[in-house]
LUMGUGU-719467 format. One record per residue (C-alpha): x, y, z; residue in three letters; residue number from 1. Coordinates in steps of 0.02 Angstrom, whole numbers, plus 50000, padded with zeros to 5 digits. Each point is the difference from the previous one (the first is absolute). Example, Ala and Ser with C-alpha at 12.3 -4.5 7.8 and 13.67 -1.06 7.14 Angstrom:
LUMGUGU-719467
+-------+-------+-------+------+-------+
!     x !     y !     z ! nuke ! lumza !
+-------+-------+-------+------+-------+
! 50615 ! 49775 ! 50390 !  ala !     1 !
! 50069 ! 50172 ! 49967 !  ser !     2 !
+-------+-------+-------+------+-------+
//
This chain:
LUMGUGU-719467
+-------+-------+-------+------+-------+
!     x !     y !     z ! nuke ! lumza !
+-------+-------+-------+------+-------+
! 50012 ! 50503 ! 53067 !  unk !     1 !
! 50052 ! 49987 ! 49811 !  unk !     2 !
! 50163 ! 49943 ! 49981 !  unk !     3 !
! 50037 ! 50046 ! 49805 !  unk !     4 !
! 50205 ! 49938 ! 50015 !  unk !     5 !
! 50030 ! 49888 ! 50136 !  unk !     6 !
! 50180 ! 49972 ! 49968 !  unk !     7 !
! 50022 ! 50176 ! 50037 !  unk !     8 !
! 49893 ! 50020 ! 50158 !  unk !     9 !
! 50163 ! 50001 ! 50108 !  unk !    10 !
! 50040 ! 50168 ! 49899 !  unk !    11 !
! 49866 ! 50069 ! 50066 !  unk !    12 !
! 50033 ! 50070 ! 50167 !  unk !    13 !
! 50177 ! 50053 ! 49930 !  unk !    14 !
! 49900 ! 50109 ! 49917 !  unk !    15 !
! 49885 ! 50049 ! 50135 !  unk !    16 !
! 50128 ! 50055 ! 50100 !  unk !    17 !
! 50062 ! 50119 ! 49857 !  unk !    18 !
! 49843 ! 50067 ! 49979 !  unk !    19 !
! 50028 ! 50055 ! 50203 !  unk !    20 !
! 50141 ! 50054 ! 49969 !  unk !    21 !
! 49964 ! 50096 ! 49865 !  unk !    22 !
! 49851 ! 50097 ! 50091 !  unk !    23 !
! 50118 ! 50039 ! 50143 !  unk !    24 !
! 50116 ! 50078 ! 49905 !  unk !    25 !
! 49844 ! 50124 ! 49926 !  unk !    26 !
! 49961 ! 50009 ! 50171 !  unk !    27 !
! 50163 ! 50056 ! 50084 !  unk !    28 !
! 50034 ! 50118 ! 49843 !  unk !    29 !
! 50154 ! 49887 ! 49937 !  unk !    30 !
! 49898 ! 49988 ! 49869 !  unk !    31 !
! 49895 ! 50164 ! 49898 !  unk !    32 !
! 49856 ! 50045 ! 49947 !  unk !    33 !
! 49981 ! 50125 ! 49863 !  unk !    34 !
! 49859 ! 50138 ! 49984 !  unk !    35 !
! 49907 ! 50047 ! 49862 !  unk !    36 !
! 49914 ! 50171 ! 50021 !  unk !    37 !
! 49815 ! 49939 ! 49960 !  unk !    38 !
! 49935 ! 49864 ! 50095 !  unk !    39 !
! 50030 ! 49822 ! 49980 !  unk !    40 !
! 49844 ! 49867 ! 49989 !  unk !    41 !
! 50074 ! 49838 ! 49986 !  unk !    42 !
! 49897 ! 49841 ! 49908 !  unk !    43 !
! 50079 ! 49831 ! 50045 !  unk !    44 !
! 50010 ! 49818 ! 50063 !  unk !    45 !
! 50082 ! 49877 ! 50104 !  unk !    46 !
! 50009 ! 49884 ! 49873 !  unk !    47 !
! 50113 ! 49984 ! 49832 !  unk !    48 !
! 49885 ! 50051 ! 49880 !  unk !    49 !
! 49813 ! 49934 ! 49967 !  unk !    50 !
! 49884 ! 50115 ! 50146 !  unk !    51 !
! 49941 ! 50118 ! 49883 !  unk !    52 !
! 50087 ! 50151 ! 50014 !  unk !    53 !
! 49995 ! 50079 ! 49829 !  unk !    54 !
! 49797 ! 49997 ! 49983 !  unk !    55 !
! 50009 ! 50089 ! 50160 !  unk !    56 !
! 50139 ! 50140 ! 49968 !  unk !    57 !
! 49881 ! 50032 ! 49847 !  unk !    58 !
! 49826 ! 50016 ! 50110 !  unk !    59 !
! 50110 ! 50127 ! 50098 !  unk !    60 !
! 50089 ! 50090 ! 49876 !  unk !    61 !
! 49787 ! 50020 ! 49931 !  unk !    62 !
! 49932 ! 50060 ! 50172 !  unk !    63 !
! 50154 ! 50111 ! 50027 !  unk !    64 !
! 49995 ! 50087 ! 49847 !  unk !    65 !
! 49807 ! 50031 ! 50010 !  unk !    66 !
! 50031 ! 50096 ! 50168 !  unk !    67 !
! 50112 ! 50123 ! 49915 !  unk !    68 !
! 50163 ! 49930 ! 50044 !  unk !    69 !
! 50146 ! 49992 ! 49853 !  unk !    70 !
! 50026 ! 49815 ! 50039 !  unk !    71 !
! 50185 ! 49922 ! 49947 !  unk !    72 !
! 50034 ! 49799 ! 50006 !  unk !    73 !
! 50151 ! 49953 ! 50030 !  unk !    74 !
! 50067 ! 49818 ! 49978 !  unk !    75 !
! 50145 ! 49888 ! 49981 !  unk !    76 !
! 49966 ! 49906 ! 49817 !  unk !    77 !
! 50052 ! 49818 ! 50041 !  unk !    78 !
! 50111 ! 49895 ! 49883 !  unk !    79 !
! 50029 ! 50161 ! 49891 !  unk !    80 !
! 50123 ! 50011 ! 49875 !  unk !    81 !
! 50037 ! 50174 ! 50045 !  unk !    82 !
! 50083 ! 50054 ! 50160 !  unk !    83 !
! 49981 ! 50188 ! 49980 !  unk !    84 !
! 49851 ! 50119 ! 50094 !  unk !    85 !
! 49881 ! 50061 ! 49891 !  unk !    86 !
! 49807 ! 50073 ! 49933 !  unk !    87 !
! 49930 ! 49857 ! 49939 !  unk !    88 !
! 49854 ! 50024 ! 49848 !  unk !    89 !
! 49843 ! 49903 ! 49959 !  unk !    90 !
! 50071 ! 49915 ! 49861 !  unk !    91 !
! 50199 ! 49963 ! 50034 !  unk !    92 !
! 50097 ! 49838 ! 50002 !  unk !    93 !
! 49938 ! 49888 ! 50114 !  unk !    94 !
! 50180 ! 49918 ! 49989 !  unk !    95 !
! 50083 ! 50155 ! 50060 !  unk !    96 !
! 49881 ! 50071 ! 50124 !  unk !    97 !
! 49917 ! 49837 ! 50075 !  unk !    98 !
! 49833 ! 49949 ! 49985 !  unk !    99 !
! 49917 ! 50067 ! 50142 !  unk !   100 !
! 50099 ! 50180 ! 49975 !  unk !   101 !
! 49909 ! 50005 ! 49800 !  unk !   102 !
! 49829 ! 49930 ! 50070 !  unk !   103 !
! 49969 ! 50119 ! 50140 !  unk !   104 !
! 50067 ! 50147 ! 49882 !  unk !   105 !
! 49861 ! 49925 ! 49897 !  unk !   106 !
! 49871 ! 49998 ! 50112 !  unk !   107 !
! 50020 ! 50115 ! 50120 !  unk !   108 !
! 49984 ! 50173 ! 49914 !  unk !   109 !
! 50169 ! 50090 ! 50108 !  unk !   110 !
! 50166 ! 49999 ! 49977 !  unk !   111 !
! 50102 ! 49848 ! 50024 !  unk !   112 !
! 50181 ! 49995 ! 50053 !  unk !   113 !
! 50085 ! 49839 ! 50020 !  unk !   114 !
! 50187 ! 49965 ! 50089 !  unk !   115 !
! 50079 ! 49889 ! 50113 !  unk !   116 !
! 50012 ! 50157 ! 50117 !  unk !   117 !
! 49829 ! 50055 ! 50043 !  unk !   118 !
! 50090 ! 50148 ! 50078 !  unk !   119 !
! 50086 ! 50051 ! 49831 !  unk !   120 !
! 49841 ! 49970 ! 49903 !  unk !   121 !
! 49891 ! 50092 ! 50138 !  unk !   122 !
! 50104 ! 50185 ! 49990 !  unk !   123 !
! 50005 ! 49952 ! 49794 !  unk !   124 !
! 49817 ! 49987 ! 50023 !  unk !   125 !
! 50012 ! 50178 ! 50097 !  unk !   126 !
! 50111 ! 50085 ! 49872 !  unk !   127 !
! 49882 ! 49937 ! 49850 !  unk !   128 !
! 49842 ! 50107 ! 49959 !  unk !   129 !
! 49931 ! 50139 ! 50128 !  unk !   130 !
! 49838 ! 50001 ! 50065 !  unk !   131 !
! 49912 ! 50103 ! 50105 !  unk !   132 !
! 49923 ! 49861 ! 50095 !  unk !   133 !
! 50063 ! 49896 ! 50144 !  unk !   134 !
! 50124 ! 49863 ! 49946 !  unk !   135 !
! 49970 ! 49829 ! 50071 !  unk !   136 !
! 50125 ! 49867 ! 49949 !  unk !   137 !
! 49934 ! 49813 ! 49987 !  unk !   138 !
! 50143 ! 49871 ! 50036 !  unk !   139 !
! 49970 ! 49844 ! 49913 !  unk !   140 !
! 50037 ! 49843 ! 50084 !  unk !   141 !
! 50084 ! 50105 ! 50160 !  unk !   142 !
! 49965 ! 49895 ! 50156 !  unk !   143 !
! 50186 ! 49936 ! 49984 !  unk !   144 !
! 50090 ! 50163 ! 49931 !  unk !   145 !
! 50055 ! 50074 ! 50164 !  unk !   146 !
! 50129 ! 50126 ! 49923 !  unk !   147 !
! 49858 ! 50099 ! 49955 !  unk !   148 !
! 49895 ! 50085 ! 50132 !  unk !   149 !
! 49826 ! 49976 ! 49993 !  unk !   150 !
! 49841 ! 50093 ! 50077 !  unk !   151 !
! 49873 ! 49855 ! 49956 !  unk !   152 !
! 50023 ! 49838 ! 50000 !  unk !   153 !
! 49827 ! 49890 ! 49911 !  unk !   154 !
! 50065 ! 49797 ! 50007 !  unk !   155 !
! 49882 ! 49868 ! 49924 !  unk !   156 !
! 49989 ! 49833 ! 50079 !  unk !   157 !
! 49905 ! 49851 ! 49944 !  unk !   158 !
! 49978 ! 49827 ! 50050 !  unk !   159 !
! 50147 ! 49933 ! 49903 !  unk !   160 !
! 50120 ! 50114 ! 50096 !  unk !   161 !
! 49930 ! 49940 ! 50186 !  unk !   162 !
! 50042 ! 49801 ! 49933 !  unk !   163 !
! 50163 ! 50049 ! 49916 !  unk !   164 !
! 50179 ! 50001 ! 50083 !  unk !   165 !
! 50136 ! 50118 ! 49998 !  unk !   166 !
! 50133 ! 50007 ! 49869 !  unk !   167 !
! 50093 ! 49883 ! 49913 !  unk !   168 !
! 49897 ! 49869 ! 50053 !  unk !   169 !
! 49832 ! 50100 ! 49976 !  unk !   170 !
! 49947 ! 50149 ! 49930 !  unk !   171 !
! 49985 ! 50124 ! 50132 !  unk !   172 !
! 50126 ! 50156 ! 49992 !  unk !   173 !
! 49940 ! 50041 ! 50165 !  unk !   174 !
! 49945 ! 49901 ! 50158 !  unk !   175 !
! 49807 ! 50031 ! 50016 !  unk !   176 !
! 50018 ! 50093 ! 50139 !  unk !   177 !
! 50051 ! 50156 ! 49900 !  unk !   178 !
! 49836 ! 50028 ! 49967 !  unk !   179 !
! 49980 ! 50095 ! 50153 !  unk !   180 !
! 50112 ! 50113 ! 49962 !  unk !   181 !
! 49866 ! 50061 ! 49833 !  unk !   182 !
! 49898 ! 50149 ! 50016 !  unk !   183 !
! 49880 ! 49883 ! 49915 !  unk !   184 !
! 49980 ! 49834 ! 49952 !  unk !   185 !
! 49905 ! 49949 ! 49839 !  unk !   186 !
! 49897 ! 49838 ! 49995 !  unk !   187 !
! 49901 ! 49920 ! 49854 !  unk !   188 !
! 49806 ! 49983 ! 50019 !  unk !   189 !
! 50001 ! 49796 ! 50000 !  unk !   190 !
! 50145 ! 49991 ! 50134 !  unk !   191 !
! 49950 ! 50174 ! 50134 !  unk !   192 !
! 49894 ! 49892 ! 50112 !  unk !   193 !
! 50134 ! 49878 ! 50048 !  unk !   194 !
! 50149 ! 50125 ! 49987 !  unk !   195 !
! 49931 ! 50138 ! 50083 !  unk !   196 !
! 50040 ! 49880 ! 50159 !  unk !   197 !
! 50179 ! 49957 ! 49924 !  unk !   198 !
! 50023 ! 50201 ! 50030 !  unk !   199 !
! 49925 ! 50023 ! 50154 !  unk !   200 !
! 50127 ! 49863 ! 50079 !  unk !   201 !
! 50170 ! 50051 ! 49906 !  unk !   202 !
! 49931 ! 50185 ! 50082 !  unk !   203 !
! 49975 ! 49937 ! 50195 !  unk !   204 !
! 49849 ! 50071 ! 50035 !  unk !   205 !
! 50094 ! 50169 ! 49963 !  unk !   206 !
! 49889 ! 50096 ! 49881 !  unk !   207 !
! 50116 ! 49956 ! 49849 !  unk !   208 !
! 49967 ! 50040 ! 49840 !  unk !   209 !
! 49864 ! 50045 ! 49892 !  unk !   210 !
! 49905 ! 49880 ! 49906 !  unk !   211 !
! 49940 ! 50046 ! 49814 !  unk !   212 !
! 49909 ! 49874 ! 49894 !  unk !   213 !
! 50019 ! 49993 ! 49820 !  unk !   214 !
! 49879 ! 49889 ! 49871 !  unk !   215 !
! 50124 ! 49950 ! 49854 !  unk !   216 !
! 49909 ! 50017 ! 49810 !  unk !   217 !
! 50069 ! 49907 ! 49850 !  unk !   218 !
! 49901 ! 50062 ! 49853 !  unk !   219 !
! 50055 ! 49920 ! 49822 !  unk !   220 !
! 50059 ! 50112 ! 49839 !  unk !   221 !
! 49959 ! 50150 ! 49963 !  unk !   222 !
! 49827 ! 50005 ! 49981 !  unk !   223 !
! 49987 ! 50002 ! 49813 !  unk !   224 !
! 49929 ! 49926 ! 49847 !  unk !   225 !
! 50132 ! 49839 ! 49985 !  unk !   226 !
! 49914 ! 49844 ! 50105 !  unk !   227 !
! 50077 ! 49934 ! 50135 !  unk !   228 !
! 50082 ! 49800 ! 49941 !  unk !   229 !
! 49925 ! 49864 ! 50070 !  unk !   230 !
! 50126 ! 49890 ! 49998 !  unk !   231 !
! 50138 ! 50105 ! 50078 !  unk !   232 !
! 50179 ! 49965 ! 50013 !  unk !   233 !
! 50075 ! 50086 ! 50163 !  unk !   234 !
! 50190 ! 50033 ! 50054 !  unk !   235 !
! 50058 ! 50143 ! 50123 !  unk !   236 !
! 50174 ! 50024 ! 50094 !  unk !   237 !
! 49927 ! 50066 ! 50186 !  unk !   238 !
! 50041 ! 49943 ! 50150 !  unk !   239 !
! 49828 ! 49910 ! 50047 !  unk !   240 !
! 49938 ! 49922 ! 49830 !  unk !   241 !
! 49880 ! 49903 ! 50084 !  unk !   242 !
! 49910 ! 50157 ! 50046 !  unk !   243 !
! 49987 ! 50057 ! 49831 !  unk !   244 !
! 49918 ! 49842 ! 49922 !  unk !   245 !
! 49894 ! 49972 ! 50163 !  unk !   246 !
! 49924 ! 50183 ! 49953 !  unk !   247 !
! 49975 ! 49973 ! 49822 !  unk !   248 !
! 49914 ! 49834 ! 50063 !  unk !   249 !
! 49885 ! 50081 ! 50111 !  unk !   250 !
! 49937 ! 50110 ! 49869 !  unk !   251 !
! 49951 ! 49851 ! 49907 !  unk !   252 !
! 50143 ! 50020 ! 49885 !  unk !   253 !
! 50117 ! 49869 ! 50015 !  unk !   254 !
! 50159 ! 49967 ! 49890 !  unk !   255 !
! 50029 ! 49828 ! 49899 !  unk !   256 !
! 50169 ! 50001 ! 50087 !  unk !   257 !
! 50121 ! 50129 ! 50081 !  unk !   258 !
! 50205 ! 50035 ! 49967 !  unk !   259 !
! 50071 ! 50085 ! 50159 !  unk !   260 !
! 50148 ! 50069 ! 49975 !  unk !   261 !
! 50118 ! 50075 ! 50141 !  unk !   262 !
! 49931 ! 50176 ! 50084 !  unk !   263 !
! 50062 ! 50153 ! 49901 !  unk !   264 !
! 50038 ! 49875 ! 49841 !  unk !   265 !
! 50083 ! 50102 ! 49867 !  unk !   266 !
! 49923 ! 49910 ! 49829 !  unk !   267 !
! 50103 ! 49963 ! 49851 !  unk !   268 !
! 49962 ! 49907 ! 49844 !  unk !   269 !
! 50048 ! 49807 ! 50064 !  unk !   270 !
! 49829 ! 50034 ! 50122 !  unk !   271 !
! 49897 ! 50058 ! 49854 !  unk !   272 !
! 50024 ! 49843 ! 49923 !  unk !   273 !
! 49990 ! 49900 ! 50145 !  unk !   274 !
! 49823 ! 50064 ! 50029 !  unk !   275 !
! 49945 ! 49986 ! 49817 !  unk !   276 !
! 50049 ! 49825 ! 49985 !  unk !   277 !
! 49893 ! 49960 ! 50189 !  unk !   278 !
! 49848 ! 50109 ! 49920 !  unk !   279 !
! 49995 ! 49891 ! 49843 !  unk !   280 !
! 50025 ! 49867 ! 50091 !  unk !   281 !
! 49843 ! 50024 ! 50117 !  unk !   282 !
! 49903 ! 50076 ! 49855 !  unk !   283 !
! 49990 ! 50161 ! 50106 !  unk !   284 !
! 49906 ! 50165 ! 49885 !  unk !   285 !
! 50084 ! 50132 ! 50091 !  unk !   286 !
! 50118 ! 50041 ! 50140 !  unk !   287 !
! 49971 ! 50098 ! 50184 !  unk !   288 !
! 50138 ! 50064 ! 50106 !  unk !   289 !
! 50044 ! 50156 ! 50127 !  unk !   290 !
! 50014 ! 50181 ! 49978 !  unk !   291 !
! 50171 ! 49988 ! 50061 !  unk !   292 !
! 50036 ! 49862 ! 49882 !  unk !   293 !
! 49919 ! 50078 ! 49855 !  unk !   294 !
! 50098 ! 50156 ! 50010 !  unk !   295 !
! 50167 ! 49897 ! 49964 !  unk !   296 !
! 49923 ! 49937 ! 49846 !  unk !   297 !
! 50069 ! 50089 ! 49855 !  unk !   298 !
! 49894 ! 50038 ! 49841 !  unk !   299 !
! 50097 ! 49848 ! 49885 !  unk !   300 !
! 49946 ! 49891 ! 50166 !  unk !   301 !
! 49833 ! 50032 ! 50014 !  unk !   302 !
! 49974 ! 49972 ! 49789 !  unk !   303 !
! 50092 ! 49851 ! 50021 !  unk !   304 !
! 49884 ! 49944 ! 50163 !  unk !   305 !
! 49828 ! 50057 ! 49923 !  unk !   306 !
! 50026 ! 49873 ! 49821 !  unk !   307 !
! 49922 ! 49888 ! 50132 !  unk !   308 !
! 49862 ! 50130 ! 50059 !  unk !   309 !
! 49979 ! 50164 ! 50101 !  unk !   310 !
! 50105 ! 50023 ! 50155 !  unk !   311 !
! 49874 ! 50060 ! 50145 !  unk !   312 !
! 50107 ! 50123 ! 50159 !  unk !   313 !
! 49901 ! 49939 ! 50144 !  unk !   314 !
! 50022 ! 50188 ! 50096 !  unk !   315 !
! 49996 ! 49975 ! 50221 !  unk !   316 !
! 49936 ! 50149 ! 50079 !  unk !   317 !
! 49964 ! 50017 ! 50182 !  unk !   318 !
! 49852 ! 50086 ! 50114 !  unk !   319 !
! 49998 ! 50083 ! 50172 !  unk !   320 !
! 49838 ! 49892 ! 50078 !  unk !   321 !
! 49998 ! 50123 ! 50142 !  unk !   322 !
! 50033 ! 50134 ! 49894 !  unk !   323 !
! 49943 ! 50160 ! 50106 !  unk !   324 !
! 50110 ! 49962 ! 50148 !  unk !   325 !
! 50149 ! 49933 ! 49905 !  unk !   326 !
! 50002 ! 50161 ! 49915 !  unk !   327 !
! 49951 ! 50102 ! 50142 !  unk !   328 !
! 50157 ! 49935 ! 50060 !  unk !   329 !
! 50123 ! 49999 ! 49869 !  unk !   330 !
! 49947 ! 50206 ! 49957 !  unk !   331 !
! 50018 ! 50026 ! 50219 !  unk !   332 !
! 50174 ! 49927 ! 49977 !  unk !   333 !
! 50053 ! 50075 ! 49862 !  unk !   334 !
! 49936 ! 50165 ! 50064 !  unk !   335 !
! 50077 ! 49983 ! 50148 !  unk !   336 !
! 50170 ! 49979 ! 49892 !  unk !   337 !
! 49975 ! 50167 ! 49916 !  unk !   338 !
! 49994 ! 50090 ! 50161 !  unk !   339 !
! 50141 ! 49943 ! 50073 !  unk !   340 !
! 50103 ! 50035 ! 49853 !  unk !   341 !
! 49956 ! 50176 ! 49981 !  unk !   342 !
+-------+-------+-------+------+-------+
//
């Protein structure tokens, strides 16, 4: 077991035991739940950031839409400046919406609505533009958002989670065994074999939940005329760095050095020349960094950054391996949903 803080490991079953607490109270009804009127599919974790969840929110927000459903995403928008619940567009502030809020609104093709209350931005969402079509909301990062019911509930879990530790000490928001409590549970190709077990115990011998398989994709710029540098210069502010440069490595495309900054870094113009001076230094021809870094970038930043050489958005996307029955699945679930509300 990974032990990021040790001086805080005491903390930790202090806050175990309010996590208990906590679910008793949702339990008991001390505590509520609020409703939205279309159903609820929630993507999330039990870790603090790092699993995966936005590639995956986008591969569903794709398959939902291409079965006819008016997909919305809602999601929380992390180290924001603003506090208020709102649409978010393709092209916003970054600053003001959060990064992940701008990239999915990006990406995704539906509408995006971001606020600390899922609930608020979920009837917002219901308000906005009619449709003739069945409404399913997407809840970003929702394993941990009780106050807002949901129908679905699609964790991912890798191997980093199952050697982590709770909170403060670790990383964990939740004690593995919530898992079980998933509809499904969402493994990478390179770890199923050995965690497919990890499931089966937390479960008992019970049936637990479903087990989908995803093969992650990191494909580099957009395809276009400018060549890739060859002596890149990375930097990214996720959660897991190390998984970003040990993906551009294994595409044979590995970066002179590497700034990591802290997840959900905000950039301003100290950083800028911070990673000028450490690209001349190195002699690096270019730069490579995240989607959800690049989208904080603004257009004097990225003039500034590409005097050295072009900056390359390294763009994860994720697969279904067992594609027929995971969606088999999802579409019976979701189907299931829609009778039961009408």
């Amino acid at each position: 077991m990974k032990v990021r803080r040790p001086m805080l490991l005491p903390l930790t079953s202090l806050y175990a035991a309010v996590l208990a607490l906590k679910q008793r109270l949702f339990t008991w009804g001390w505590l509520k739940r609020s409703k939205l009127k279309s159903p609820v599919i929630s993507v999330g974790s039990v870790s603090a950031g790092g699993a995966g969840k936005t590639p995956m929110v986008l591969m569903l927000a794709g398959i939902l839409r291409n079965r006819g459903y008016a997909v919305r995403i809602l999601t929380r928008g992390y180290k924001r400046d603003s506090k208020v619940t709102t649409r978010v567009e393709p092209f916003d502030d970054a600053r003001w919406h959060g990064d992940e809020p701008v990239l999915l609104a990006q990406r995704s093709g539906v509408p995006v609505y971001v606020g600390a209350n899922r609930y608020e931005a979920g009837t917002m969402a219901e308000q906005g533009e009619p449709t003739q079509k069945q409404v399913v909301h997407l809840l970003d990062d929702g394993f941990q958002h009780r106050r807002l019911a949901r129908d679905i509930d699609i964790v991912l879990l890798t191997q980093e989670d199952v050697e982590d530790t709770l909170l403060p000490a670790g990383n964990l928001r939740e004690p593995l065994s919530a898992v079980t409590q998933a509809d499904v549970v969402v493994l990478r190709e390179e770890e199923a074999d050995s965690l497919r077990g990890v499931v089966a115990g937390l479960s008992g011998g019970k049936g637990g939940p479903s087990i989908w398989v995803i093969r992650r994709q990191l494909s580099l710029g957009d395809g276009g005329e400018v060549a890739l540098p060859t002596m890149p210069f990375a930097f990214c502010g996720i959660a897991r760095p190390q998984n970003f440069t040990r993906m551009l490595a294994a595409q044979g495309y590995e970066a002179v050095e590497t700034i990591a900054f802290e997840d959900h870094h905000a950039y301003v113009e100290a950083d800028v020349v911070r990673l000028l001076q450490e690209a001349r230094r190195v002699a690096a021809n270019g730069f490579v960094t995240t989607e959800k870094d690049a989208v904080k970038l603004t257009p004097i930043m990225r003039d500034q950054l590409e005097t050295i050489g072009p900056i390359v958005i390294a763009r994860l996307s994720v697969e279904l391996l067992n594609e027929k029955e995971s969606l088999e699945q999802l579409v019976a679930m979701v189907g299931r949903l829609d009778r039961r509300r009408r």
